[in-house]
Every structure is written in structure tokens, then in C-alpha cells.
C-alpha positions in Angstrom: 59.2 104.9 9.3 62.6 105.1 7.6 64.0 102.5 8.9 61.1 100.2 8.2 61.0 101.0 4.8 64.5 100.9 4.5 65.2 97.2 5.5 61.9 96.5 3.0 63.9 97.6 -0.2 67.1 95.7 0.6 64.6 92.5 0.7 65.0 90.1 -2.3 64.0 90.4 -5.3 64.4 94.1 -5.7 67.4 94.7 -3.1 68.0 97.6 -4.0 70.5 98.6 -1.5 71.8 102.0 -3.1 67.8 103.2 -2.3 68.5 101.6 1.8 71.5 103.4 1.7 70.2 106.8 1.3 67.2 105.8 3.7 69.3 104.5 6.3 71.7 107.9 6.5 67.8 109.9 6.6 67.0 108.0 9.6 70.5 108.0 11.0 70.2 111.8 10.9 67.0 112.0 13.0 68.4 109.0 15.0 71.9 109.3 15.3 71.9 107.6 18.6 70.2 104.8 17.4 72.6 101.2 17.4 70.5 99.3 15.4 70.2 101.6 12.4 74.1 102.0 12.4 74.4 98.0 12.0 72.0 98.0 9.7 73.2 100.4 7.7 77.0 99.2 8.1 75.1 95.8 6.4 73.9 98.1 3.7 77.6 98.9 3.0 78.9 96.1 3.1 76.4 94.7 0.6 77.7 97.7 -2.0 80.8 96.4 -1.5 82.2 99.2 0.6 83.9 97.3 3.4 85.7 100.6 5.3 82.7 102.8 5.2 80.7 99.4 6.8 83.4 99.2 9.3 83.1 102.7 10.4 78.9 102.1 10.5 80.0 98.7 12.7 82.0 100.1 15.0 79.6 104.0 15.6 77.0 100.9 16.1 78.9 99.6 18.9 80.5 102.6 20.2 76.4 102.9 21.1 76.0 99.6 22.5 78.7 97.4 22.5 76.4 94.1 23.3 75.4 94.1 19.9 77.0 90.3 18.9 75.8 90.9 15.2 77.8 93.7 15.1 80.7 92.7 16.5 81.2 89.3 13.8 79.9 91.7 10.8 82.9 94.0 12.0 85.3 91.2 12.2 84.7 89.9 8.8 84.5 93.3 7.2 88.1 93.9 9.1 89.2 90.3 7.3 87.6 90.6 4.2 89.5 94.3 3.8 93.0 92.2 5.1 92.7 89.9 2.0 93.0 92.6 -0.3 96.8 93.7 0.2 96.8 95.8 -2.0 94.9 98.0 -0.1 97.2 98.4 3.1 100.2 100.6 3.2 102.2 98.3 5.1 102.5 95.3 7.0 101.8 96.6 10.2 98.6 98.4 9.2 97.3 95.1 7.9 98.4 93.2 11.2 96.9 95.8 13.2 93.1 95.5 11.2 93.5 91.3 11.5 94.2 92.0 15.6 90.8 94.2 15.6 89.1 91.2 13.2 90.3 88.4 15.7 89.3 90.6 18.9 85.5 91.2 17.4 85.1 88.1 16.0 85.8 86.6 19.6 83.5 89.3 21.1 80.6 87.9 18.7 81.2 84.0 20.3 78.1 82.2 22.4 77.6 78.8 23.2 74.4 78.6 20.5 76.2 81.0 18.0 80.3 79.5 17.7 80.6 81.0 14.4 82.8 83.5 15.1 85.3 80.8 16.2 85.7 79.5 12.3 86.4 82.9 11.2 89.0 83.9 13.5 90.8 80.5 13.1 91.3 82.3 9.3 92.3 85.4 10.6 95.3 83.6 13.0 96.3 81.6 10.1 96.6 85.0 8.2 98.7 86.4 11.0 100.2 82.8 11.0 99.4 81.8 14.2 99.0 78.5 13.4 98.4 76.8 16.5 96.0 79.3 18.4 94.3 78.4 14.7 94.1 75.6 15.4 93.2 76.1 19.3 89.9 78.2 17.6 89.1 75.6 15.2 88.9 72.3 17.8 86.7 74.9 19.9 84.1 75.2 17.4 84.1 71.6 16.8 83.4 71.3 20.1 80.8 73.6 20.2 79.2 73.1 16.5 80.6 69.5 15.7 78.5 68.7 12.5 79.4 72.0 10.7 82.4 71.8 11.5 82.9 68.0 10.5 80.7 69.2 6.7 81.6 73.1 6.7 84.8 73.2 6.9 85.8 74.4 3.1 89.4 75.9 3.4 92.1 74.0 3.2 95.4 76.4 5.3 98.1 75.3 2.6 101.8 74.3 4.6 104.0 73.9 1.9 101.9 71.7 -0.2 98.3 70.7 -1.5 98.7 67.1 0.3 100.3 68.7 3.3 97.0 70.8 3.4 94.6 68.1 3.2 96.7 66.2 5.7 96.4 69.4 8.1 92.7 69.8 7.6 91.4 65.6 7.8 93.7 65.7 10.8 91.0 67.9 12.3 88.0 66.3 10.9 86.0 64.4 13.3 83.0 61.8 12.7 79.7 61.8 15.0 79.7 58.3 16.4 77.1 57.2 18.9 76.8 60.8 20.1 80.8 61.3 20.4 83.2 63.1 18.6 85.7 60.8 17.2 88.8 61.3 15.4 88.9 60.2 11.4 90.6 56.7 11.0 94.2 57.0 10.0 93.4 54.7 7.2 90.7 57.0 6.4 92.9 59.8 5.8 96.0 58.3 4.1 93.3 57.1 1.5 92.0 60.3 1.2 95.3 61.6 0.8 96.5 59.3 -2.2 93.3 60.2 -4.3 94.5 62.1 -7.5 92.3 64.9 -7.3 95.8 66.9 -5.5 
């Protein structure tokens, strides 16, 4: 099958993902109604660096079943990853419009045992600078995911300054302690703070 032997060539160490690409549109031809080959495919994309041709393969994927969770986070962070480069939008309102649809799909892509898409839409409301739904998003996912999101959390949201970020983002750590999520000592974080790495 085409699809089978598509997914094996995109397999480390060949990947060779220009060779699943032309597979995947074969099989997409005799299946066209087929969701699953459609998010595959849109993976395909994005992995040649094509993020609007993925996003069009996401969203045909969904239009056919619109259960598809994978699909819905994969379109999300194609839609954000696209929204960083703003070069590429011919306004503001165009690039407002695409970080909307991210924040809706990456919701859409939310379970109790998969909170993922929680972390990536706190980005997206801090790009639209929504800064307290942000940060709404992010205390749900600690909720739900509370050691990733205690050792996971990379990006710092700058507000006006490199120690106002830090500030911002230890204010939101949280420490596992006998089983409950507790807040990071203020003395922890104004000595984190003062180290000179800022």
C-alpha cells in the first residue's frame, strides 16, 4: 500500500520526506476521502518546511473528520509557527486572524491525558497579548501536567525587561511537595532573580 510505504520512508535514518510526499498525494488521489492520509501528509509538509501547504492538508484532514485531536494541535502550531514569521503576513489583521484559528485548534486538541495544547496556546495569547487568558492557559496545564510544566516550561514572555520576565515566569513555577502543588518560596525567587546570568 501507498500509504504504508509512505510513512516507512519518512522513518529515521533515511527520512526522506520529498519521496512520502509524492507517495502521500498517489494515495490521496485514490483516497481522497481518506482523514488519516491528509494528516499524515500535512506532517509530511510540515517536515519540508512548508507550513501553508501543511495547513491546507490539516484542515481537508479535518474537514473529513474533525475528531482527529492530532490534527487539530499540528494545525495550531503550523498556524503559530507561520504567525512568527511577520514577514509573511500582509497585515496585522491577517496575522491576528491565523493566531485566533491557532488558539481555537490548539484548544480543540486539549484532553485530560494530552494538556499539551494548553502550553502552546498560552504562546499564542501572549502573541495576541492577551496576557492574562495566558496566563489562565498556563496555570491549567500545570494543573493538569504539573511536572512538565514545573521542568518544561522554556520561554520566558519578556514585560519590559529580562528580570521582569524571569519574575513573571518563577511566579508561575510550582514545586511537587508531598503530592501537592505548591507555590516557589519568595525567597526562592528573589534569589533566583539577583543571579547575574540576566
Amino acid at each position: 500500500q501507498l500509504h504504508d510505504l509512505a510513512e516507512s520512508v519518512q522513518l529515521p535514518p533515511t527520512s526522506d520526506y520529498a519521496l512520502a510526499s509524492l507517495l502521500y498525494r498517489q494515495a490521496i488521489a485514490l483516497e481522497p476521502l481518506n482523514a488519516a492520509l491528509r494528516y499524515n501528509y500535512g506532517i509530511v509538509l510540515k517536515n519540508l518546511g512548508d507550513h501553508r501547504a501543511a495547513i491546507e492538508s490539516y484542515t481537508a484532514a479535518l474537514e473529513l473528520d474533525p475528531t482527529l485531536r492530532q490534527a487539530h494541535f499540528n494545525l495550531g502550531r503550523s498556524l503559530q509557527m507561520l504567525s512568527e514569521g511577520l514577514s509573511d503576513y500582509p497585515s496585522g489583521a491577517a496575522r491576528e486572524k491565523d493566531l485566533e484559528r491557532a488558539l481555537a485548534h490548539l484548544e480543540a486538541s486539549v484532553t485530560a491525558s494530552e494538556p499539551g495544547g494548553l502550553k502552546n496556546a498560552e504562546g499564542v495569547l501572549y502573541q495576541l497579548g492577551r496576557h492574562e487568558e495566558a496566563q489562565s492557559r498556563y496555570l491549567q496545564y500545570v494543573q493538569l501536567r504539573p511536572r512538565g510544566a514545573a521542568h518544561g516550561h522554556a520561554a520566558l514572555r519578556c514585560e519590559g525587561s529580562a528580570e521582569g520576565s524571569l519574575r513573571h515566569y518563577l511566579s508561575h513555577v510550582v514545586t511537587l511537595s508531598g503530592g501537592a502543588l505548591q507555590p516557589l518560596p519568595e525567597e526562592t525567587v528573589e534569589a533566583l532573580c539577583s543571579l547575574s546570568f540576566l
